[in-house]
Structures are given as C-alpha cells and as structure tokens.
Residue frames relative to the residue before (quaternion, step in Angstrom):
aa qw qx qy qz dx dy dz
X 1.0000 0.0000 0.0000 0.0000 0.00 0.00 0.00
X 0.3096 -0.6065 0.7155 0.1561 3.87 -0.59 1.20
X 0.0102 -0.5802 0.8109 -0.0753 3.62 -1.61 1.17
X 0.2147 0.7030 -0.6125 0.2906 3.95 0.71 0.14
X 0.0475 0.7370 -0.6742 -0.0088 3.62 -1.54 0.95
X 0.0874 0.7237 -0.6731 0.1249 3.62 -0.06 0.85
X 0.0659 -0.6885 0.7215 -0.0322 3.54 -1.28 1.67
X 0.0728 0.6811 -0.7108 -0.1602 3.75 -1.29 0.33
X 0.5220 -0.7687 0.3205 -0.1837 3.22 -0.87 0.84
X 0.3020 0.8415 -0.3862 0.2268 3.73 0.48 0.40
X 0.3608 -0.8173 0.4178 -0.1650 3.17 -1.09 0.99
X 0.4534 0.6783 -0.5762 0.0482 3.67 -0.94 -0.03
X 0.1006 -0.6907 0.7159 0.0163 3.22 -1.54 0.92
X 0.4634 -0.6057 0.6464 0.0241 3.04 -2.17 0.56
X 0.0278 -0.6846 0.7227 0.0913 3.82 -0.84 0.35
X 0.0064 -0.7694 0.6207 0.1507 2.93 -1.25 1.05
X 0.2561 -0.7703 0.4752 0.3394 3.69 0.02 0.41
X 0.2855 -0.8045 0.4993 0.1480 3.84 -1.13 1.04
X 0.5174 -0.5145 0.4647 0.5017 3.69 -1.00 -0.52
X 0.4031 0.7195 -0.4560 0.3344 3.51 0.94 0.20
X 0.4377 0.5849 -0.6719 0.1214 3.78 -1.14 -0.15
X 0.4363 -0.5825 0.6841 -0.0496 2.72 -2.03 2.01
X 0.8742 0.0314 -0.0974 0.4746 3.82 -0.53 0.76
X 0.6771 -0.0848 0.2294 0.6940 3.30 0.43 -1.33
X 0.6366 0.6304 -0.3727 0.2415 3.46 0.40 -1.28
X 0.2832 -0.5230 0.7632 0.2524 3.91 -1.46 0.15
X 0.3370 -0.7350 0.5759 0.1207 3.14 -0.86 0.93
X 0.0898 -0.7538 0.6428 0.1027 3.95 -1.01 0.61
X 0.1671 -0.6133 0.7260 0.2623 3.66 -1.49 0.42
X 0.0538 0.7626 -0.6345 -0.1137 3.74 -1.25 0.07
X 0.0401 0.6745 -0.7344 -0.0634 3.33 -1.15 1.08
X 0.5399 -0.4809 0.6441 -0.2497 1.98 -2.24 1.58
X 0.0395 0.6329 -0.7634 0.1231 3.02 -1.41 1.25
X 0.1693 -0.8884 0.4172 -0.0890 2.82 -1.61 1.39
X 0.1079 0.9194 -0.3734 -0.0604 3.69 0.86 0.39
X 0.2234 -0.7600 0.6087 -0.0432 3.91 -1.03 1.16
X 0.2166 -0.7420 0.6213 -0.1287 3.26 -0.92 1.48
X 0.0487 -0.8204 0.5698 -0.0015 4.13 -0.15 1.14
X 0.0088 0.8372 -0.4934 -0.2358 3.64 1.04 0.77
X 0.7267 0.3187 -0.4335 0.4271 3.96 0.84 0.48
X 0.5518 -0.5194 0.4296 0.4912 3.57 1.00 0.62
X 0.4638 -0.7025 0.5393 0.0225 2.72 -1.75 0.88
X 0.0000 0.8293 -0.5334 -0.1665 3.99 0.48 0.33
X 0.0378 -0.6468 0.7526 0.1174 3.09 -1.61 0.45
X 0.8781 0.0339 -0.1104 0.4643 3.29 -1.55 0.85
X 0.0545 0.8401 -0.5102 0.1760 3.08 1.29 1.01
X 0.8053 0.4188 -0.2789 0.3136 4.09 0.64 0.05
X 0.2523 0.7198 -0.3684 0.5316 2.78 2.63 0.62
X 0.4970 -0.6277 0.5017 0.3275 3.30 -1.51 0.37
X 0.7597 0.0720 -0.2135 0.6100 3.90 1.40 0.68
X 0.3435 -0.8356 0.4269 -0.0396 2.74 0.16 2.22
X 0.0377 -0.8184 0.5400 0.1928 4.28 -0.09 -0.31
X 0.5333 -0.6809 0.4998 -0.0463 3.10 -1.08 1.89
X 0.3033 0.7148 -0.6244 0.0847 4.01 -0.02 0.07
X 0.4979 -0.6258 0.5999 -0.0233 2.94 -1.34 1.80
X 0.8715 -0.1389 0.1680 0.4393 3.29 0.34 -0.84
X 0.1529 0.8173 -0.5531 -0.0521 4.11 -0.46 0.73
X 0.6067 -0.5709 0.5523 0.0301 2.98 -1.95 0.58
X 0.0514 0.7918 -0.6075 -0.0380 3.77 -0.30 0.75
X 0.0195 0.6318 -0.7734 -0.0477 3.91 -1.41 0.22
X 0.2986 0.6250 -0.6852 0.2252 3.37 -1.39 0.89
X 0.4262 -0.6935 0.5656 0.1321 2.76 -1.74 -0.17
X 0.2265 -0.7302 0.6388 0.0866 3.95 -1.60 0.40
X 0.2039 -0.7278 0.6498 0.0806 2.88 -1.59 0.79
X 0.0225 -0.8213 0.5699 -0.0117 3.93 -0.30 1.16
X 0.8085 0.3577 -0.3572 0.3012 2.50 -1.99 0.06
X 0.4516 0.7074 -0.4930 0.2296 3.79 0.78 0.43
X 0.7079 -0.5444 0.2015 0.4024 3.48 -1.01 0.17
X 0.6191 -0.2836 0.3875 0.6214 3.98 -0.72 -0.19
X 0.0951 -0.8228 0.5578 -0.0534 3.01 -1.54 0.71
X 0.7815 -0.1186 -0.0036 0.6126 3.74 0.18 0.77
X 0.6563 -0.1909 0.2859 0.6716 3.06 0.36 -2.32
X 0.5569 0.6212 -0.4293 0.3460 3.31 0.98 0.99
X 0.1760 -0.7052 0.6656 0.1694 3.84 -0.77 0.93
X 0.9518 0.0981 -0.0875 0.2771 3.54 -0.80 1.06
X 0.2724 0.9057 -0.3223 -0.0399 2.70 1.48 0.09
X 0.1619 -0.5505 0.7924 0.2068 3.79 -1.51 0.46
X 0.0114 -0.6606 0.7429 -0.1073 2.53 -1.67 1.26
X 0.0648 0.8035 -0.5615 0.1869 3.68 -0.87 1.15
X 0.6148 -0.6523 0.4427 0.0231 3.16 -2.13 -0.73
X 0.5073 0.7701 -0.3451 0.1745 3.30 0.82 -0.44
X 0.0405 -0.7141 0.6868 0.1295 3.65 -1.61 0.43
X 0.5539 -0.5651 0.6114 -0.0060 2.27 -1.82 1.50
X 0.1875 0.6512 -0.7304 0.0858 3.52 -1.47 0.81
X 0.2619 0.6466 -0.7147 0.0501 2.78 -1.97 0.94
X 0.9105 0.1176 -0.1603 0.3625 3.32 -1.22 0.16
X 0.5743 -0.3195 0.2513 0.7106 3.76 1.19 0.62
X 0.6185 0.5381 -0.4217 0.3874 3.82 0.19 0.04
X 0.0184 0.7866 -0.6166 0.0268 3.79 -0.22 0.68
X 0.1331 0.6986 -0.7020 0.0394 4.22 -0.91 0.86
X 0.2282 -0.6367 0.7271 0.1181 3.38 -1.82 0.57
X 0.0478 -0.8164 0.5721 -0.0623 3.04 -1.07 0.61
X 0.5506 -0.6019 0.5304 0.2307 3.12 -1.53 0.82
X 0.0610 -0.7664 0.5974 0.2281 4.00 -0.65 0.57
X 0.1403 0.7687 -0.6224 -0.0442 3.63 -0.99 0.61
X 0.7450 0.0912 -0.3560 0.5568 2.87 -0.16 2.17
X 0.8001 -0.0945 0.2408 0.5413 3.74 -1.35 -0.25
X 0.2564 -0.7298 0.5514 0.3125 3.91 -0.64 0.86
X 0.7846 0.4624 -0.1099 0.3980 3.77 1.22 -0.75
C-alpha cells in the first residue's frame, strides 16, 4: 500500500485596499488564486469500493485583512475559497493566510 504524500503548491494573491476601516484599521479584501499538484495522487476514501484520485486542484476565493484583534485572534484573515479538482468540489472557510 503506497501512503506517500508529495504536495507542490503555488499561489497568488492581491490586496486591494478599500474605503473601509473598522477601529483604526484600513480594511483590505484579497483574492487569491491557488493551484495544487499531488504528483502521487491524492486518495480520498481510499478504503471504499470507489476510492477518488485527484491529481491536481484549483482554489479561487477570497480574504478579508487587516481587522482588529479578535477573541484569540491577532490579525485575523478571514475569507472563502473553493477548491475543485478531479470531480471533487470543497468550500471552505479561510482563517488566516489561505497558503
């Protein structure tokens, strides 16, 4: 049984700076593109009798920075983004840096 995880990774974001600001803060939105490369294939539910392979996914989403302290957060980024590859679509919640 191969359990091997090899991820390469890549990335770009934007800051845009708004007319917004929450305490002191200038508020920023940043979207963000993400691409992932599994050069041994990702499995999911890999002990099912149709296991799903994903070679490679794609994320688009978005952040919100620069906001004040929060609970137990310093700085938080908070955002959005879904992921898709291989028939396999996930959304997610970003709390912090998506990358």
């Amino acid at each position: 049984e191969n359990t091997d995880y090899t991820l390469i990774e890549t990335g770009i974001n934007y800051r845009i700076t708004t007319d917004h600001v929450w305490g002191n803060n200038q508020i920023y939105v940043n979207p963000y593109f993400i691409y992932f490369y599994y050069p041994d294939d990702l499995v999911l539910l890999e002990r099912t009798t149709t296991p799903i392979r994903v070679g490679n996914e794609r994320e688009i989403g978005f952040t919100v920075s620069n906001l004040p302290d929060m609970l137990f957060l310093e700085n938080p980024e908070l955002g959005f983004g879904i992921r898709r590859g291989s028939g396999v679509t996930a959304y997610r919640l970003v709390f912090g840096i998506p990358f």
